[in-house]
N, C-alpha and C positions, 0 to 999 in steps of 0.2 A: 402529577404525571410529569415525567421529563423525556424531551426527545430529543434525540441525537440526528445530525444530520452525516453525513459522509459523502463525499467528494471527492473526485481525482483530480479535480484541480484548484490549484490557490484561492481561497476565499478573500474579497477585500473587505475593509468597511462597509464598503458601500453593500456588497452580498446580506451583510447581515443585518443593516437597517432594512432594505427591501424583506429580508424573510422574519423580522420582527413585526415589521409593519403587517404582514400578511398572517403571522400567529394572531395580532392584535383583533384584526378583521373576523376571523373565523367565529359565526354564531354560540360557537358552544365554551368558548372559552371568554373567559374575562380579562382584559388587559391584566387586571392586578394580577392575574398569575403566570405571566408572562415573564420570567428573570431577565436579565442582561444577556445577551448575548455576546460569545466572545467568543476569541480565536485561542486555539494551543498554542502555546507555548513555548514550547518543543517541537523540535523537527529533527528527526536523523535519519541515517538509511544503512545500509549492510550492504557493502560492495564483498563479493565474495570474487579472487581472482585464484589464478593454479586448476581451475578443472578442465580437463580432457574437451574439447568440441566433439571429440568422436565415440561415441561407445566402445568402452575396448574390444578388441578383435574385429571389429567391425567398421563400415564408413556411414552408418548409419548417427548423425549428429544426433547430439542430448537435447532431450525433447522436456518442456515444462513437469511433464508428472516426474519424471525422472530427477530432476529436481527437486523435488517436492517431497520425494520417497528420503533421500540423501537428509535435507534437513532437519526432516520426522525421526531418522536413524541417530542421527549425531546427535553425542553429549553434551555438544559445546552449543546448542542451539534450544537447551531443557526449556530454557523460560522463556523464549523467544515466541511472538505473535507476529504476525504476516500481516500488515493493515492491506495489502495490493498483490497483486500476481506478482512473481515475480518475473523481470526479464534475463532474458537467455539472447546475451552478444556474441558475436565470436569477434576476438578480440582486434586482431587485422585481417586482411584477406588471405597473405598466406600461413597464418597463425596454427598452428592444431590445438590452442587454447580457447577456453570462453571466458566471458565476464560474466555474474550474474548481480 
């Protein structure tokens, strides 16, 4: 059996002796089958900049689904997986651009 844990925030060493030690504890499991715990390895992220803040023709601001349709659409994003929401900046206050 392997489990995955997931996180929005930075795990340290210390996170993952706490949650081995407590794999360890659980009645149903044997320590010997308890692997190493470890951190990835890799870390990146996707700054996407040049989108409109505005819906075109409209003042109604781009909204998360809205983003989410765009990335689903584009070819440049075929093999791409989303680990977190994405966010939705606008880029200065009087900007009519976003960051995501």
């Amino acid at each position: 059996m392997e489990i995955t844990i997931v996180s929005n925030l930075v795990a340290s060493q210390l996170n993952l002796l706490v949650m081995e030690r407590y794999m360890k504890n659980i009645n149903n499991v044997s320590s010997d089958d308890v692997q190493v715990l470890k951190l990835p390895q890799l870390k990146s992220y996707l700054k996407i900049i040049g989108i409109p803040f505005f819906i075109e023709g409209t003042n109604t601001p781009i909204r998360l689904n809205n983003i989410k349709a765009i990335i689903k659409a584009s070819h440049i994003f075929n093999d791409l997986t989303l680990t977190s929401k994405p966010r939705v900046i606008k880029a200065s206050l009087k900007s009519n651009m976003t960051v995501i």
